[in-house]
ChimeraX commands (.cxc) that place a marker at each C-alpha (Angstrom):
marker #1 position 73.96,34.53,-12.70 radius 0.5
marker #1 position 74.72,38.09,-13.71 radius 0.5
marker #1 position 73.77,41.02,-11.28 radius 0.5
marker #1 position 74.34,44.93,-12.11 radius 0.5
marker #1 position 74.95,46.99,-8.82 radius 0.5
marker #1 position 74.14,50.44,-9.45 radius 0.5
marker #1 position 75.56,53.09,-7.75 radius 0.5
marker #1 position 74.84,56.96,-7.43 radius 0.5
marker #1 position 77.29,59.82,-8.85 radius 0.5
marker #1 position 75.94,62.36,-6.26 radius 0.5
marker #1 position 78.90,63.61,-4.42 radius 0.5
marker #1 position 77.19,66.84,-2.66 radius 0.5
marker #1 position 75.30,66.90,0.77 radius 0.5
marker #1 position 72.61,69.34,0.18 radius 0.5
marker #1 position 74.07,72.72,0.82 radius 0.5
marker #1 position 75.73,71.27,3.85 radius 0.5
marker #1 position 79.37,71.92,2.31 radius 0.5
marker #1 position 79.68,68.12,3.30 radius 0.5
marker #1 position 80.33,65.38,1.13 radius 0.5
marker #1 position 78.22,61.66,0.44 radius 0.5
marker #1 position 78.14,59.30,-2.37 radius 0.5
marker #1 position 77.37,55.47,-1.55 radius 0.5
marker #1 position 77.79,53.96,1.62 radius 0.5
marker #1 position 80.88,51.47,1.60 radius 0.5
marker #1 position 79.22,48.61,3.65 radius 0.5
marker #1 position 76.01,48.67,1.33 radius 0.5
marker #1 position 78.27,47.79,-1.67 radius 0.5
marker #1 position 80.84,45.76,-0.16 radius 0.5
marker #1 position 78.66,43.29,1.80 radius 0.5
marker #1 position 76.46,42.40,-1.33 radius 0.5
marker #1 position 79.37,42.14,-3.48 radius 0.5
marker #1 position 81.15,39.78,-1.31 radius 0.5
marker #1 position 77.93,37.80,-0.91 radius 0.5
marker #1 position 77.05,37.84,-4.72 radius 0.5
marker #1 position 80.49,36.49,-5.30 radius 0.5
marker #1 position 80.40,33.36,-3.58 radius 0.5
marker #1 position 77.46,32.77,-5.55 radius 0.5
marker #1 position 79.51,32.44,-8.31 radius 0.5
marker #1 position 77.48,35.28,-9.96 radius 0.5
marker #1 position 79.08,37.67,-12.42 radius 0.5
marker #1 position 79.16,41.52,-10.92 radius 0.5
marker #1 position 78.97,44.53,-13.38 radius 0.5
marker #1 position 79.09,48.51,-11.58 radius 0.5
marker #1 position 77.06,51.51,-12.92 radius 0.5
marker #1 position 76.40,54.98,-11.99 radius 0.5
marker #1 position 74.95,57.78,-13.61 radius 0.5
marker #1 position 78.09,59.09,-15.07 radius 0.5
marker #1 position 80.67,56.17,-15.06 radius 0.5
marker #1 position 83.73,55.88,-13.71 radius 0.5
marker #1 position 84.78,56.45,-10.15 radius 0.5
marker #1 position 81.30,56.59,-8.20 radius 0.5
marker #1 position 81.82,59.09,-4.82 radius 0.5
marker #1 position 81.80,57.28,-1.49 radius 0.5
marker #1 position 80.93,58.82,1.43 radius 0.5
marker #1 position 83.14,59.58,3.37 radius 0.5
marker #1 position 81.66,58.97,6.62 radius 0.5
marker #1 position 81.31,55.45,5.72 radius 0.5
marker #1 position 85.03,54.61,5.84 radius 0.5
marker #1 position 85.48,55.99,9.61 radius 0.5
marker #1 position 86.74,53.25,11.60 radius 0.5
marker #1 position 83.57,53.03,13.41 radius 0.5
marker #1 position 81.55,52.12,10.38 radius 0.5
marker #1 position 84.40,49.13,9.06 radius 0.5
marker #1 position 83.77,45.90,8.58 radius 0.5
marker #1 position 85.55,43.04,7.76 radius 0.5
marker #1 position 83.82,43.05,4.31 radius 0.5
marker #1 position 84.91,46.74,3.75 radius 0.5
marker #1 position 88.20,46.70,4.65 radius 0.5
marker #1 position 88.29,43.49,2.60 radius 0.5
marker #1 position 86.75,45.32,-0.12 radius 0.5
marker #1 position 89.40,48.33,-0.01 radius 0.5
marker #1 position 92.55,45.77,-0.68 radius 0.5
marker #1 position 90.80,43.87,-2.85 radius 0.5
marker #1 position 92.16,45.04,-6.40 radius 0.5
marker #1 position 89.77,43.26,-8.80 radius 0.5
marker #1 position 86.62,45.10,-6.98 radius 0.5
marker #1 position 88.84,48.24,-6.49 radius 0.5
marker #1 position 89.45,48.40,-10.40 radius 0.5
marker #1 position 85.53,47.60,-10.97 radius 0.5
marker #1 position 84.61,50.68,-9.23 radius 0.5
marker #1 position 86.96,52.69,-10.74 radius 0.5
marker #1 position 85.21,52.10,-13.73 radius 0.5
marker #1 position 81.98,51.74,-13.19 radius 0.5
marker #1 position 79.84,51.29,-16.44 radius 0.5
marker #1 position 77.54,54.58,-17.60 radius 0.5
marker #1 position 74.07,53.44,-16.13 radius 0.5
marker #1 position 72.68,54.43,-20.13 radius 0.5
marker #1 position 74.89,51.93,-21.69 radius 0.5
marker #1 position 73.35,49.16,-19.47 radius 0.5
marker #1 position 70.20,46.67,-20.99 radius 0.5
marker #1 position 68.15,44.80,-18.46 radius 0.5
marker #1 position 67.89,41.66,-21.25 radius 0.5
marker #1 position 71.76,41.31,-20.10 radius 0.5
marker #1 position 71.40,40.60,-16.32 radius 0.5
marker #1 position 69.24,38.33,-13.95 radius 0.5
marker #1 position 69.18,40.91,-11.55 radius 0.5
marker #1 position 69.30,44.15,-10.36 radius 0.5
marker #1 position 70.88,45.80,-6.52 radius 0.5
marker #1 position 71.00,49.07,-5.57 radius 0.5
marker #1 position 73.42,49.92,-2.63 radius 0.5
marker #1 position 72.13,53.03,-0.76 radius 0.5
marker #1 position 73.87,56.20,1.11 radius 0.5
marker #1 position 72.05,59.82,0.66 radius 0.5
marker #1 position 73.61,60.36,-2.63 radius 0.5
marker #1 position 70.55,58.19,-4.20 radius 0.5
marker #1 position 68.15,60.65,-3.20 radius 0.5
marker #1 position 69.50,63.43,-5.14 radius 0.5
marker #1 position 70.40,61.82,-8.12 radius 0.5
marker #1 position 69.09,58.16,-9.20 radius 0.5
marker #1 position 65.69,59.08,-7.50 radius 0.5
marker #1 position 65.04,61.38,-10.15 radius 0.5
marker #1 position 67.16,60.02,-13.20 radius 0.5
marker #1 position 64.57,58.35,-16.09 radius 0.5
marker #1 position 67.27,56.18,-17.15 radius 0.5
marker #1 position 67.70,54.27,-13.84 radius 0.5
marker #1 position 63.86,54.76,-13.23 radius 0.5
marker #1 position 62.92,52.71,-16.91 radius 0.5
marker #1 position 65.65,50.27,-15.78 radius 0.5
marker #1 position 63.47,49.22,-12.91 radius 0.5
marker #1 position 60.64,49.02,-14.42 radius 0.5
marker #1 position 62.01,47.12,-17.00 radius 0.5
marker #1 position 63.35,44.76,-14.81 radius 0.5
marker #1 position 60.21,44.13,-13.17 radius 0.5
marker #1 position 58.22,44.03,-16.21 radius 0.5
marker #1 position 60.93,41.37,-17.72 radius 0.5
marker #1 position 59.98,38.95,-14.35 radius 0.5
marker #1 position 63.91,39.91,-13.03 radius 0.5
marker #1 position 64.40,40.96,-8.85 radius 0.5
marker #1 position 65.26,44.48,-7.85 radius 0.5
marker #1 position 66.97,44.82,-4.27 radius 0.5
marker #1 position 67.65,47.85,-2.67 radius 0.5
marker #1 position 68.84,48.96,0.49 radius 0.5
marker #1 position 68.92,51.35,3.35 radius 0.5
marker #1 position 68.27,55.06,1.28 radius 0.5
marker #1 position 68.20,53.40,-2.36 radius 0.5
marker #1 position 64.62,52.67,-1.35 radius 0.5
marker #1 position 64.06,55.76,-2.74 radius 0.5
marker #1 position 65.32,55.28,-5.69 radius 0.5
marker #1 position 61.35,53.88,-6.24 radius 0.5
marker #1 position 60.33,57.78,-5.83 radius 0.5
marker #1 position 59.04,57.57,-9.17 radius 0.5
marker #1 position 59.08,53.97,-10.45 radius 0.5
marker #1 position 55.74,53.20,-12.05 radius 0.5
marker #1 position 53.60,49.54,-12.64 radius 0.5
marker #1 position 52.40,49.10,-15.65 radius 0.5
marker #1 position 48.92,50.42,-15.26 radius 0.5
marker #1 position 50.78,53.80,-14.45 radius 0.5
marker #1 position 50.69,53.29,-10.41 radius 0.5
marker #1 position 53.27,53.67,-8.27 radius 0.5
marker #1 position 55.73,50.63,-8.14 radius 0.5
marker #1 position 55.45,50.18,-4.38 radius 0.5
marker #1 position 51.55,51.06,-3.71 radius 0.5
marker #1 position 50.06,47.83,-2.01 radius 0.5
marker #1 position 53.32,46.01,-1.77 radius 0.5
marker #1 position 55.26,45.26,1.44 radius 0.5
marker #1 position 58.26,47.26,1.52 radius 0.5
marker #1 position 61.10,48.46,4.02 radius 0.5
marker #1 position 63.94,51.26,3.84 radius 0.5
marker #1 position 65.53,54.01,6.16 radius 0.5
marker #1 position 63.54,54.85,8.94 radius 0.5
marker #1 position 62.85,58.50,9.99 radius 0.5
marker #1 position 64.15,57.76,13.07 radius 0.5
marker #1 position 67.55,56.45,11.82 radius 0.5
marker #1 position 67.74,59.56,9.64 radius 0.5
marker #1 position 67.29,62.07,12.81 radius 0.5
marker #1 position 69.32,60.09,14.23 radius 0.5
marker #1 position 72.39,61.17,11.82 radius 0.5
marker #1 position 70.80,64.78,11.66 radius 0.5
marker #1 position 69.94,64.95,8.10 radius 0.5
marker #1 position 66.30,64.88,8.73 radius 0.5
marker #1 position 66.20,68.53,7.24 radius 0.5
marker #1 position 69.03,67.62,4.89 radius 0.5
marker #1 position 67.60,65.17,2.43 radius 0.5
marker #1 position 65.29,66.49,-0.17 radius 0.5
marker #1 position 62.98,63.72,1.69 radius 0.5
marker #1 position 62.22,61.37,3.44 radius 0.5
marker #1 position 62.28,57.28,2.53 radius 0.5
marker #1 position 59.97,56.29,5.25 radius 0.5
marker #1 position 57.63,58.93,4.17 radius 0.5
marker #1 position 57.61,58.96,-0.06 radius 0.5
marker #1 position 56.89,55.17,0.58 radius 0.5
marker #1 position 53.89,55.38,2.51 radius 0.5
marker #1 position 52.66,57.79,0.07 radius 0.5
marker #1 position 53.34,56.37,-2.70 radius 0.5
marker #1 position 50.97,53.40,-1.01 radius 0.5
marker #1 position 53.37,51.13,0.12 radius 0.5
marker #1 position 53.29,48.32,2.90 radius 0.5
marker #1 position 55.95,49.77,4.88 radius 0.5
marker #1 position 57.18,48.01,7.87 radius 0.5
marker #1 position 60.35,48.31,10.08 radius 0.5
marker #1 position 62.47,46.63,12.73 radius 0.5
marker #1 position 64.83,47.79,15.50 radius 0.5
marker #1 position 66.58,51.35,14.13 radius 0.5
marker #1 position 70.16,49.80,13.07 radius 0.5
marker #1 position 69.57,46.01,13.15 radius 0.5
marker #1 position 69.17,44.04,9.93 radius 0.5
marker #1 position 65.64,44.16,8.43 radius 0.5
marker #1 position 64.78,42.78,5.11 radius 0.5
marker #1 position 61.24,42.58,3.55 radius 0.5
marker #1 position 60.54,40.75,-0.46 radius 0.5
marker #1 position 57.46,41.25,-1.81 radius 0.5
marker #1 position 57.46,38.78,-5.17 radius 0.5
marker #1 position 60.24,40.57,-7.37 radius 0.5
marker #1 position 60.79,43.67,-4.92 radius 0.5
marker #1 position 63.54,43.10,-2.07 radius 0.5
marker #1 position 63.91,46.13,0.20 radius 0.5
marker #1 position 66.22,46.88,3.35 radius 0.5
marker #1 position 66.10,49.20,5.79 radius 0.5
marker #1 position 69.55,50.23,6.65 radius 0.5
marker #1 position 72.97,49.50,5.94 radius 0.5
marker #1 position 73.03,46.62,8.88 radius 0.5
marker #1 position 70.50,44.89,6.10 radius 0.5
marker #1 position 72.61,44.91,3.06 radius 0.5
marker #1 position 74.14,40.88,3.63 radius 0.5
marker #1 position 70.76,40.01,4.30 radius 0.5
marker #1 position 68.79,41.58,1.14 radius 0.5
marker #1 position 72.00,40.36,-1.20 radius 0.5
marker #1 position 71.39,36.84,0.00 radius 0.5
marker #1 position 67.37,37.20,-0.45 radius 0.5
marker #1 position 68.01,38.33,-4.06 radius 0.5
marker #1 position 70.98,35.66,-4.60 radius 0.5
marker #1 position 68.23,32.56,-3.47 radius 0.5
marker #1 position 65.82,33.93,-5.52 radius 0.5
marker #1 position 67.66,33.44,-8.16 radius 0.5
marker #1 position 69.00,30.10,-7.38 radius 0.5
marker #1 position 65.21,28.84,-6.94 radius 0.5
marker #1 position 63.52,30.63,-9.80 radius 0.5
marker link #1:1,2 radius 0.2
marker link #1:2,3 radius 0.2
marker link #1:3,4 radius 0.2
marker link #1:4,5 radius 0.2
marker link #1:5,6 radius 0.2
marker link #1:6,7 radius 0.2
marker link #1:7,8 radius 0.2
marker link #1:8,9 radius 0.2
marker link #1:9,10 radius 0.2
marker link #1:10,11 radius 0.2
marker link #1:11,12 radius 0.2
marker link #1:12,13 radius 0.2
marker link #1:13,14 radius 0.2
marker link #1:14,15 radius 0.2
marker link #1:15,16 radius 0.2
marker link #1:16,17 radius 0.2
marker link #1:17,18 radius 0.2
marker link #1:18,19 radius 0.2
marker link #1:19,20 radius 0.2
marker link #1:20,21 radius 0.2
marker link #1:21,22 radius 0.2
marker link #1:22,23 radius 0.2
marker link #1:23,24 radius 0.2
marker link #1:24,25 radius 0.2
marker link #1:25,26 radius 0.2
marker link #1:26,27 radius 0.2
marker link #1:27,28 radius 0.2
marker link #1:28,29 radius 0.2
marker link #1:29,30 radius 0.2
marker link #1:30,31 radius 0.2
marker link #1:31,32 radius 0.2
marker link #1:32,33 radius 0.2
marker link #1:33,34 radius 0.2
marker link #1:34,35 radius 0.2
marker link #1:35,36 radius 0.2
marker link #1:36,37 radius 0.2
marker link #1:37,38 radius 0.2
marker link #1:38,39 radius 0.2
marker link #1:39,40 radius 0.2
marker link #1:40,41 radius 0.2
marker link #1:41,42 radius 0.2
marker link #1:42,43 radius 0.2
marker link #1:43,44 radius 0.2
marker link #1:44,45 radius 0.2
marker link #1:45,46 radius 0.2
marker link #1:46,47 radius 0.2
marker link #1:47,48 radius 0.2
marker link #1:48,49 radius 0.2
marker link #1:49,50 radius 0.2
marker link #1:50,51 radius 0.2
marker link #1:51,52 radius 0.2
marker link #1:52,53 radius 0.2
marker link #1:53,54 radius 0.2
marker link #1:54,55 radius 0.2
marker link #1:55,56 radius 0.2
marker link #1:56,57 radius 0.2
marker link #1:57,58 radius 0.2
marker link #1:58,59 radius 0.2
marker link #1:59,60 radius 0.2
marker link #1:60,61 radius 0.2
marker link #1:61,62 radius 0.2
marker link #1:62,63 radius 0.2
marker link #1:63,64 radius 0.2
marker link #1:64,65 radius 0.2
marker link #1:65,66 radius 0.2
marker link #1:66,67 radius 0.2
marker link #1:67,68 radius 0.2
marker link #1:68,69 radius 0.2
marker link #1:69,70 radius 0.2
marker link #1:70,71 radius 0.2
marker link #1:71,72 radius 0.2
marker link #1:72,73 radius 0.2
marker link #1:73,74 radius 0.2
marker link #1:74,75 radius 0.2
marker link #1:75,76 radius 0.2
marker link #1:76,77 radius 0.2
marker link #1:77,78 radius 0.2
marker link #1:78,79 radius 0.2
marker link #1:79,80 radius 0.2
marker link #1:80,81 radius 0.2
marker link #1:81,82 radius 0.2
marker link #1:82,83 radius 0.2
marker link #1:83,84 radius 0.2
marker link #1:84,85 radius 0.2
marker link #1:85,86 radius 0.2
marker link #1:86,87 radius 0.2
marker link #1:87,88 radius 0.2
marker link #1:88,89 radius 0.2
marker link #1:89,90 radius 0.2
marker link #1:90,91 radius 0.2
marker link #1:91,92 radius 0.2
marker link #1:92,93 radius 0.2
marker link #1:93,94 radius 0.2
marker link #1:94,95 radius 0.2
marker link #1:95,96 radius 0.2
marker link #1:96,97 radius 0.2
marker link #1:97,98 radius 0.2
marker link #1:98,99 radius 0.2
marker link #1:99,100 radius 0.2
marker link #1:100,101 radius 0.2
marker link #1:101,102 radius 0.2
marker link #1:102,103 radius 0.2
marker link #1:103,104 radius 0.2
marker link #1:104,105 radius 0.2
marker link #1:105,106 radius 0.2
marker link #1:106,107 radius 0.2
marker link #1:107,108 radius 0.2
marker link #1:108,109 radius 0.2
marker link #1:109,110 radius 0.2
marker link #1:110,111 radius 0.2
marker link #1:111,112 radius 0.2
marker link #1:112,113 radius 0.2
marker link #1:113,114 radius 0.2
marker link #1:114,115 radius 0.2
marker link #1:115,116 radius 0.2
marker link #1:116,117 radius 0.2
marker link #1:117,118 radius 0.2
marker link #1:118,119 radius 0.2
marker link #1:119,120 radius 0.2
marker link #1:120,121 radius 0.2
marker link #1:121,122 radius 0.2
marker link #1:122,123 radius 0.2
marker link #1:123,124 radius 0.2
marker link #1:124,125 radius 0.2
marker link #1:125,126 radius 0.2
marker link #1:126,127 radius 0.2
marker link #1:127,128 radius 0.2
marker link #1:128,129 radius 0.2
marker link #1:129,130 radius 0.2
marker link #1:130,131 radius 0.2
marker link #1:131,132 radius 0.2
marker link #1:132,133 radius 0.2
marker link #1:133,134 radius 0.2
marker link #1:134,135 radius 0.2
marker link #1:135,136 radius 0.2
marker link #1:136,137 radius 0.2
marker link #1:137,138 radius 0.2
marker link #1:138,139 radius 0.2
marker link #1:139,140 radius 0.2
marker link #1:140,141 radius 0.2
marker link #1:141,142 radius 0.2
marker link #1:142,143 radius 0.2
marker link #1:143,144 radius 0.2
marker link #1:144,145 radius 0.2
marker link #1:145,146 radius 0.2
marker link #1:146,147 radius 0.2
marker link #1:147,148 radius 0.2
marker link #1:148,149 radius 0.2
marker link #1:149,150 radius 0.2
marker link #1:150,151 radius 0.2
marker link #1:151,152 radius 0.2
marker link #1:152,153 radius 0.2
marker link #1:153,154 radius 0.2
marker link #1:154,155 radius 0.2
marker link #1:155,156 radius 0.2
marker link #1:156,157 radius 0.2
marker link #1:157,158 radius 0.2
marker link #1:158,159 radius 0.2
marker link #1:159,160 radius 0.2
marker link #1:160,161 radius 0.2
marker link #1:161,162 radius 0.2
marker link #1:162,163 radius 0.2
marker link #1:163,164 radius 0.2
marker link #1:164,165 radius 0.2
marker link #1:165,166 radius 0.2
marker link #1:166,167 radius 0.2
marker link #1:167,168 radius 0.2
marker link #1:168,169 radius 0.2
marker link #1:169,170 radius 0.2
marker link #1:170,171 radius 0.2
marker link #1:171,172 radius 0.2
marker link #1:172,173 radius 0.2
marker link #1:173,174 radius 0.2
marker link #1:174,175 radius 0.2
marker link #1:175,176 radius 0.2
marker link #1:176,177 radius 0.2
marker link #1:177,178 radius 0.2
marker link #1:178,179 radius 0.2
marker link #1:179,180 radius 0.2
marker link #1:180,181 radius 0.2
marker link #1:181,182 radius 0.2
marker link #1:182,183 radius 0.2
marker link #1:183,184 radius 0.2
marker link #1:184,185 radius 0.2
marker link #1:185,186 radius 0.2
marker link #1:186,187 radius 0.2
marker link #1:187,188 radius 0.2
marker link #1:188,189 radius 0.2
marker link #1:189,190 radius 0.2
marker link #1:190,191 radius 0.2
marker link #1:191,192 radius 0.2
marker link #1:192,193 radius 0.2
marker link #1:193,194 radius 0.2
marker link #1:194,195 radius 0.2
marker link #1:195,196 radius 0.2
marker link #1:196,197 radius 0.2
marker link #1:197,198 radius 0.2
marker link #1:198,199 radius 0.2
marker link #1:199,200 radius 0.2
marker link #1:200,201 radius 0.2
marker link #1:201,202 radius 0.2
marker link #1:202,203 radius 0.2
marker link #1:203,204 radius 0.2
marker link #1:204,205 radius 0.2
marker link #1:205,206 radius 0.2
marker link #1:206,207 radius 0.2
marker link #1:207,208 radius 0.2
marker link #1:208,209 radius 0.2
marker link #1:209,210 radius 0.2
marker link #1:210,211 radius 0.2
marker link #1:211,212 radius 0.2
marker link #1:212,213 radius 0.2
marker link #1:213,214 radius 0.2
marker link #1:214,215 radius 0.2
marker link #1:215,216 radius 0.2
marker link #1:216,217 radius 0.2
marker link #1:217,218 radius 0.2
marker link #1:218,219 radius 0.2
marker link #1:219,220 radius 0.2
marker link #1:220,221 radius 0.2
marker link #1:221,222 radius 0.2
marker link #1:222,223 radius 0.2
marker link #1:223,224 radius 0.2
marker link #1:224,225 radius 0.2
marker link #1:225,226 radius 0.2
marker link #1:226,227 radius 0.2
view
C-alpha cells in the first residue's frame, strides 16, 4: 500500500498579515493511522520542501497526542522537510491519494492544474481520494470525465460555514467549502460543528473538520485493504 499526502505551500492568510499553511492534526493523525497499516507514505506540495504549517495549529490547545508525537518523531520530521514537488509525482505509482486541509488549500492547490489532473487521474485510474476539513476544496475545479464537476450528485462533507465563522475567517477565505460544494452539485451533508464527520461516496472520502482526519484516514486505509 502506497499513499501520497499532499500538502499546500500557501503560507499567507489573505491580506490578514497572519500566517497558515496545513493544519498539524490533519497530517499527523492520518499519517500515524496510515502507518500502522503498514502502508508506504510519500509528502508533496506545490513547491517541495518544507510545506508551511499553521501556526495556530501547534497552540497547546489544538495538541494531540498524535501531533506532539508527530513533532519528535524524526523519520516524519525529515519527510516533511522534504516534501516531494507535487509535478514530479505519477498517480500509476500510488494506491491512493489524502489531502490534509488548513486554509492554505484554498489559495493554492484549489487552483493549481497539476494537483487538479492528479485527482482526476486518480479517480479515472479506479484509486481513492480523501480529503479533509478545508482540502475539500481542493475539488473547486476537479472535473468527471464527461466535463462535470467531480462532486455534482455525489455525497460529500467538508468545513462547515459555521465552523469557519466560528474562527472569523468567513470574510477571509477567497470562499467558502460548504458553499463551492453545493454549487458545484454536490450531496453535502454535515454533523455537529467540531465532532468527527466522515462521508465516502465510491472512490471520494471527504471530512468535515480536523476532528475527522483519523476517521477519513482509516475509511481510505479499509478501502484499500478490501478492494
Amino acid at each position: 500500500m502506497k499513499i501520497l499526502m499532499v500538502l499546500t505551500s500557501h503560507d499567507t492568510l489573505g491580506d490578514t498579515g497572519r500566517k497558515t499553511g496545513f493544519w498539524l492534526e490533519e497530517l499527523a493523525a492520518p499519517y500515524y493511522t496510515f502507518l500502522d497499516a503498514k502502508a508506504e507514505i510519500v509528502l508533496a506540495s506545490p513547491v517541495g520542501g518544507q510545506p508551511p504549517l499553521d501556526p495556530k495549529s501547534n497552540e497547546p490547545s489544538f495538541q494531540t497526542d498524535l501531533t506532539r508525537r508527530f513533532e519528535t518523531d524524526a523519520v516524519a520530521t525529515a519527510l516533511l522537510a522534504n516534501t516531494v514537488r507535487l509535478d514530479s509525482v505519477s498517480p500509476a505509482d500510488f494506491d491512493a491519494v489524502f489531502y490534509p486541509g488548513g486554509h492554505g488549500p484554498l489559495w493554492d492547490l484549489a487552483e493549481d492544474p497539476i494537483s487538479i489532473q492528479l485527482i482526476e487521474s486518480f479517480i479515472a485510474a479506479g484509486k481513492p481520494a480523501a480529503l479533509v476539513c478545508h482540502a475539500p476544496g481542493v475539488l473547486r475545479h476537479v472535473k468527471k470525465a464527461d466535463g462535470a464537476p467531480l462532486v455534482e450528485g455525489m455525497r460529500v462533507a467538508g468545513f462547515t460555514n459555521s465552523e469557519e465563522e466560528a474562527v472569523g475567517l468567513t470574510h477571509v477565505v477567497p470562499f467558502l467549502v460548504e458553499d463551492m460544494l453545493k454549487a458545484n452539485g454536490g450531496l453535502y451533508s454535515k454533523g455537529p460543528d467540531w465532532a468527527s464527520y466522515v462521508v465516502r461516496d465510491g472512490l471520494l472520502i471527504t471530512g468535515q473538520n480536523p476532528g475527522s482526519s483519523s476517521e477519513a484516514a482509516t475509511v481510505l486505509t479499509e478501502l484499500l485493504n478490501n478492494a
